[in-house]
N, C-alpha and C positions, 0 to 999 in steps of 0.2 A: 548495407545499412548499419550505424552504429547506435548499437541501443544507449539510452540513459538512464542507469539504475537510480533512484530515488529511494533512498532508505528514512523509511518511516516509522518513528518511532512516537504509538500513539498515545502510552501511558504517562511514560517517565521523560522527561524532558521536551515535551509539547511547546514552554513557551518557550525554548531556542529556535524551534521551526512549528510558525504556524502555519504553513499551508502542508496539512495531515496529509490530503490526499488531491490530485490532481485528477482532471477529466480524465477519461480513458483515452488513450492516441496512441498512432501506431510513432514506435521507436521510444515510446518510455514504458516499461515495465510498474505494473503496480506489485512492489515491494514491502514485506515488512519487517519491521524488528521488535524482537521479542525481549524486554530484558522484564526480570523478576517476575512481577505480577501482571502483566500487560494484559494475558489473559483471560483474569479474575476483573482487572481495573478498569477494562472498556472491554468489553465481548462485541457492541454492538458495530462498534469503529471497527472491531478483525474484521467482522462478518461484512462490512463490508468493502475492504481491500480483497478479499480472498473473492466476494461478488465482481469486483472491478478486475482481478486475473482471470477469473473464468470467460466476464466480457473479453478480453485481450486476449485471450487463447482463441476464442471461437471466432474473431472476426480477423485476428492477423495471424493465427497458426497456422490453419486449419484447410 
């Protein structure tokens, strides 16, 4: 299986890629990227990449 990294970056530079986040599927990783303030600038957009990895861990790792 070749996974597909998706790097998401959800503070700083959003409107170069607007699709933040993709449904959860197996073979794409829900990825983020952190630059400066991302995690002051949207907390609720982490929270839920970091919800979409833990889906992806428990139904294709596991």
């Amino acid at each position: 299986m070749l996974a597909l990294l998706l790097g998401v970056a959800v503070a700083v530079g959003e409107q170069h890629n607007p699709h933040w986040r993709l449904p959860v599927r197996e073979g794409v990783l829900p990825t983020l990227t952190v630059v400066d303030d991302t995690l002051d600038a949207a907390p609720e957009r982490v929270a839920l990449i970091v919800q979409d990895a833990r889906e992806y861990a428990a139904k294709y790792l596991t």
